[in-house]
N, C-alpha and C positions, 0 to 999 in steps of 0.2 A: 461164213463165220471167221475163217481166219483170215480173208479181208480187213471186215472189219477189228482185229485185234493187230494186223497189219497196221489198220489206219491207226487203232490204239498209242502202238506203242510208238510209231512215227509224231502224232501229236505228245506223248509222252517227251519224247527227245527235241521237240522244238521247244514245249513247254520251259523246259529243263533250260535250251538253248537261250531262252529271253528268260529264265528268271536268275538264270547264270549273267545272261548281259548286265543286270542292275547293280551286283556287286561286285562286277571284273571292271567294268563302266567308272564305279564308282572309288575302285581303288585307282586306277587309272587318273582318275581327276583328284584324286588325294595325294596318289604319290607327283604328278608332274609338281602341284603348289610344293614341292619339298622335291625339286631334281636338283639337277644341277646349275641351270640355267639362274634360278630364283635368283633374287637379291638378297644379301646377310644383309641379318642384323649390324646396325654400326659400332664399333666397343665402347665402351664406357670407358669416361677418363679424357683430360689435353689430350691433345696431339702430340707426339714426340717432342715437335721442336720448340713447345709453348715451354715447356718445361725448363729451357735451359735461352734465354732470354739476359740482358743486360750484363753485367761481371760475370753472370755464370756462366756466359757462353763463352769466353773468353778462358785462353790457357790457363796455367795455371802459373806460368810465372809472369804474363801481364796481369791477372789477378794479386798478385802478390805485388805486383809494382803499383796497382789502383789503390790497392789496400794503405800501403805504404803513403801515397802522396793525399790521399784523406786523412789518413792520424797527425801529415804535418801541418797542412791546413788547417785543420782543427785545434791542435797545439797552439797555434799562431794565434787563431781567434781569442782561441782561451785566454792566450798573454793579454792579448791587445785588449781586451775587452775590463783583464784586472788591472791594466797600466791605466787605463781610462779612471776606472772607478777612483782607486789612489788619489789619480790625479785632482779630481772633485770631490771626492770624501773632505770630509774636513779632518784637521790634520791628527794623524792618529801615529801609532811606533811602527809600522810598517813603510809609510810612507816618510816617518823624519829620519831612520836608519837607510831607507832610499830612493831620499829624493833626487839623486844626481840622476842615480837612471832610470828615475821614470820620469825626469823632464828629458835627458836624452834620449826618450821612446816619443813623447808625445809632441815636444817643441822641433821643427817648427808646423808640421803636416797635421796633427792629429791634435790642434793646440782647441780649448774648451773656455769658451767663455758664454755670458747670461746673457747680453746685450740685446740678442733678437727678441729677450722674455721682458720678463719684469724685473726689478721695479719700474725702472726706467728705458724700454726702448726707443731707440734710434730714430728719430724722429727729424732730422735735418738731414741738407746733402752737405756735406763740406767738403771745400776743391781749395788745394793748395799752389798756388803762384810765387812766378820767381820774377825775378827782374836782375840785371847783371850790370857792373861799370865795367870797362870792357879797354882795357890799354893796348893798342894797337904800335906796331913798330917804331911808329916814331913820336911816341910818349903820348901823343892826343889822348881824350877820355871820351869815350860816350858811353850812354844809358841803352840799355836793349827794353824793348817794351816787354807788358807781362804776358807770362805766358802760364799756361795752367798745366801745374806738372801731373795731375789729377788725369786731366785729359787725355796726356799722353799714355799712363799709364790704362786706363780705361780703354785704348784706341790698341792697344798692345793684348787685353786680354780679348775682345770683341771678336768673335769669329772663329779663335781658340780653343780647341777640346780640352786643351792640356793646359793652362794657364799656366803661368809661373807664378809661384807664392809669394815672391819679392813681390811682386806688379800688382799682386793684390792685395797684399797687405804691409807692405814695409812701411811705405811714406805714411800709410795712415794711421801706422801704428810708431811710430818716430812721430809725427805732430800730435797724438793725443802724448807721448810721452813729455813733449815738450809742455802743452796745454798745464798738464797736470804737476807739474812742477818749477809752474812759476805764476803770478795773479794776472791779475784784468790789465795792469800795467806792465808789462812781461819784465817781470824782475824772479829774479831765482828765490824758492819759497825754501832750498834743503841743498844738501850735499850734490844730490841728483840735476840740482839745474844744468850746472856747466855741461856736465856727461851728456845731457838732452841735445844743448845746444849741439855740442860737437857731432853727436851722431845725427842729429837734422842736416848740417854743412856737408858733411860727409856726402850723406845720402843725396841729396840736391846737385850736388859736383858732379857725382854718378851720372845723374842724368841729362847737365851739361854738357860732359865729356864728350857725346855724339851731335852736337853742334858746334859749326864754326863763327865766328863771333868776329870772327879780321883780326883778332889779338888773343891778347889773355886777362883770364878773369882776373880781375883784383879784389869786387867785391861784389857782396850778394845781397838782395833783402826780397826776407819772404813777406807773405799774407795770406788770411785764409779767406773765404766766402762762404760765407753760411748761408745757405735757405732753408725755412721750414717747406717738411711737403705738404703737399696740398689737402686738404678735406676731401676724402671721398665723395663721389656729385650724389649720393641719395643723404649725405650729413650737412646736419644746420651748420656745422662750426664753422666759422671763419678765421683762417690763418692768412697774415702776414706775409707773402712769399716770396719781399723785395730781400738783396743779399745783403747782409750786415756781416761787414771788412773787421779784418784785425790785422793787422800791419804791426811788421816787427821794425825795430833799428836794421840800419845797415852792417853788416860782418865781411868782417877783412879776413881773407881766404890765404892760408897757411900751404905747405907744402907738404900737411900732415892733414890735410883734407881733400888732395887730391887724389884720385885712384892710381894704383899703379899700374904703368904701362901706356895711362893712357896718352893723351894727347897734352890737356892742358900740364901733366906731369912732365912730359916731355919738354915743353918749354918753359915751364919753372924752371927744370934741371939747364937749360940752354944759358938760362937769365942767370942763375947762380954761378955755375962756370966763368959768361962773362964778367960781370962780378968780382 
């Protein structure tokens, strides 16, 4: 008998032993998923450095200089944008109390015209030509053949990021100046002809002056070439595309038409002296 309560209470104590195992076991594999080994959670929220990204990562006194040079930019815009409008409004008290300076904002870089629109666009190419008499040292004359000052100018901006505004629009804006202030028979229609002429001669001399010619200019005559362009090839229309000429008189070339400094000035001034 006390064997068997022997055996009792030893099965007792194992009993105990393995039904101890299921929840020492079990806390065992609850606390490891929560030791120290595990992985966290990740936090919630950016990243620190997301936070402070473009101007705001930046000091505080290049912040203040960023700040700075966008309100002057902006400023700027803002002018440029009301000298604009001014400029093509039609004419109201803002713009007749200031038109000097908002043509000296817009003339000659930011200058506004319709032409590419309606009513009427630009629908021909026109090239202006010179031809030159030409007095060589020992009084002989000759004729230079014509040359297209279009071309040159054309050949000067080609290739160019930076164009010059002269080159691109001075000559062709001096020959509509002339165009428009004189008729079909180039006789002066206003006050404006003569000023047309002169600053067409001017402007022409200009671009003499980097040629040499064996003498000196004495006289000039221009012409223009007009062509219409062409019909788009999927349009029925049919245009004309031969050049129809306008040919000026000859113009005797002053010493108030040469540029200064340059060449042909230089030997004016020579010929006057001897003189």
């Amino acid at each position: 008998m006390p064997a068997a309560a022997d055996r009792g209470a030893g099965d007792g104590r194992e009993g105990a032993g393995r039904d101890g195992d299921g929840p020492e076991g079990g806390d065992g594999r609850e606390g490891g998923d929560g030791g120290p080994d595990a992985a966290s959670p990740a936090p919630a929220g950016p990243p620190p450095d997301a936070a402070r990204a473009g101007i705001a990562a930046l000091s505080t006194p290049y912040r203040v200089v960023a700040a700075l040079v966008a309100g002057v930019v902006g400023l700027i815009a803002c002018v440029h944008l009301g000298m604009v409008f001014l400029h093509v409004a039609p004419s109201n008290t803002l713009s007749k109390q200031h038109g000097e300076t908002i043509d000296d904002w817009i003339y000659p870089e930011f200058e506004q015209n319709w032409k590419l629109f309606a009513p009427n666009p630009l629908q021909q190419n026109i090239t202006v030509h010179v031809r030159a008499e030409v007095v060589d040292a020992s009084g002989a004359r000759s004729t230079t053949r014509w040359m297209s000052l279009s071309a040159e100018d054309g050949k000067a901006i080609r290739g160019n990021p930076l164009p010059s505004h002269a080159y691109q629009n001075e000559l062709r804006r001096a020959w509509d100046f002339f165009v428009n202030s004189h008729d079909d028979k180039n006789r002066s229609t206003g006050a404006r002809g003569e000023l047309s002429e002169a600053y067409l001669r001017r402007i022409v001399m200009l671009r003499l002056d980097g040629h040499d010619y064996g003498g000196t200019v004495d006289r000039i005559q221009l012409r223009s070439s007009a062509r219409l362009v062409d019909a788009p090839p999927w349009s029925t229309e049919k245009a004309d595309t031969r050049p129809v000429y306008r040919e000026l008189a000859w113009w005797t070339v002053s010493s108030d038409d040469l540029p200064e400094g340059g060449v042909a000035a230089a030997a004016a001034s020579g010929e006057e002296a001897d003189q």
